[in-house]
N, C-alpha and C positions, 0 to 999 in steps of 0.2 A: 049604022053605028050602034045604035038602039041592038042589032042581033047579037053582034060583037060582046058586051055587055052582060048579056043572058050565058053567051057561052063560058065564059069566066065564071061569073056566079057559080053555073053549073058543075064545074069541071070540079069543085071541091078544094082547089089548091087555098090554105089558110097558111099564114105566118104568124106566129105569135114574138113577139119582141121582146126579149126579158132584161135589155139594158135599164128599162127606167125602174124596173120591180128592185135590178139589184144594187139599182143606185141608190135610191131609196133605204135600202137595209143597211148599207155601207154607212150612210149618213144618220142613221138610229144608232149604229153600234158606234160611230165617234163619237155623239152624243151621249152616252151611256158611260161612255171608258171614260169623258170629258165632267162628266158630273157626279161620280163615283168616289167618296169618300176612303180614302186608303187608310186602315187604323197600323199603326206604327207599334207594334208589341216593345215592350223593353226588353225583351230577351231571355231574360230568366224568370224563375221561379222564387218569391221569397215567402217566407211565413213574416204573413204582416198580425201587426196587433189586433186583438180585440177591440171594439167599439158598439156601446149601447145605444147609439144613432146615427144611420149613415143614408147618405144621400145617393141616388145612381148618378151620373157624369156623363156627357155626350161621347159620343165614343169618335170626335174626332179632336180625344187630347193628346197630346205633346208627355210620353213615358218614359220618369226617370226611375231607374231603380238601383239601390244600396245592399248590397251584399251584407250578413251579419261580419264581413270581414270588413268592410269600408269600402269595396270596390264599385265602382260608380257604372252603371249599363243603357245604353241606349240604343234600341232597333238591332238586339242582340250583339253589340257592340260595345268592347268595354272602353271604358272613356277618361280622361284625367277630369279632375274638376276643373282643369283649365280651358276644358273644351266645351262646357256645361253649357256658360253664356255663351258664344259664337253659333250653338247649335241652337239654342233656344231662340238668340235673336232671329236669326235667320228664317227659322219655320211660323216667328210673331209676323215678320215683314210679312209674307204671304198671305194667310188669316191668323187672325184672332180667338186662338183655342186657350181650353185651360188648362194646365200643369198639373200633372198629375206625379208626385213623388211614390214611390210606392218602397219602403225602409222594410227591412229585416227587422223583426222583432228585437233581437239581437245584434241589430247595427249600433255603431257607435253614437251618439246624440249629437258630436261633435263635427262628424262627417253629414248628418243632416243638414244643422245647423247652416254649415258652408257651403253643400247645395242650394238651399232655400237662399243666403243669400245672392247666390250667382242668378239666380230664376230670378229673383227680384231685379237685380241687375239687366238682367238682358230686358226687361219691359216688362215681365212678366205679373199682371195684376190679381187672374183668378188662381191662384196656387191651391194644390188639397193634395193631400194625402192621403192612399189607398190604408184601408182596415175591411180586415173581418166585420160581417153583422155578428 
């Protein structure tokens, strides 16, 4: 039994098993896709205000943006204001992010106004709005 043994050894024949290497990597990359913060663009581009203090913002907020025409944008999608809250609550239930309004210089004050209050509406606590430094 003992010879038997030697001649195996000898013969060179190796197997390498790469099920558990690629099981392994499958289980990082759900891991990764699964803890992966998605930032949600508003869509457009606005020229927002000037501002002689501003703070950065985690960049896993929740983007409203107002057109200088009054048109309301979200995840590149244009939206009624009646869609404002529904969309806000819904991404609050999940986590707990902050609101980020981001206005057209040139938007109306009025169509703010009645965003901010929808955002307040849906739960919305940390509300800010995007400015220029």
């Amino acid at each position: 039994m003992r010879r038997d043994m030697l001649d195996l050894e000898l013969s060179g024949e190796t197997e390498i098993n790469l099920s558990p290497m690629i099981d392994c990597i499958f289980i990082l990359l759900i891991f990764f896709i699964v803890t992966t913060v998605f930032v949600q663009e508003s869509g457009i581009d606005v020229e927002k205000p000037e501002a002689s203090n501003s703070t950065p913002l985690p960049k896993n907020s929740i983007l409203i943006a107002i057109t200088e025409t009054g048109r309301i944008y979200h995840g590149g999608k244009e939206i009624s204001l009646a869609r404002v809250r529904p969309i806000v609550h819904r991404i609050l239930a999940i986590e707990d992010a902050p609101v980020i309004i981001q206005a057209d210089r040139a938007s109306i004050h009025d169509t703010f106004a009645k965003v901010y209050g929808e955002v307040k509406a849906a739960g919305g606590k940390d509300i800010h709005f995007a400015t220029n430094e």
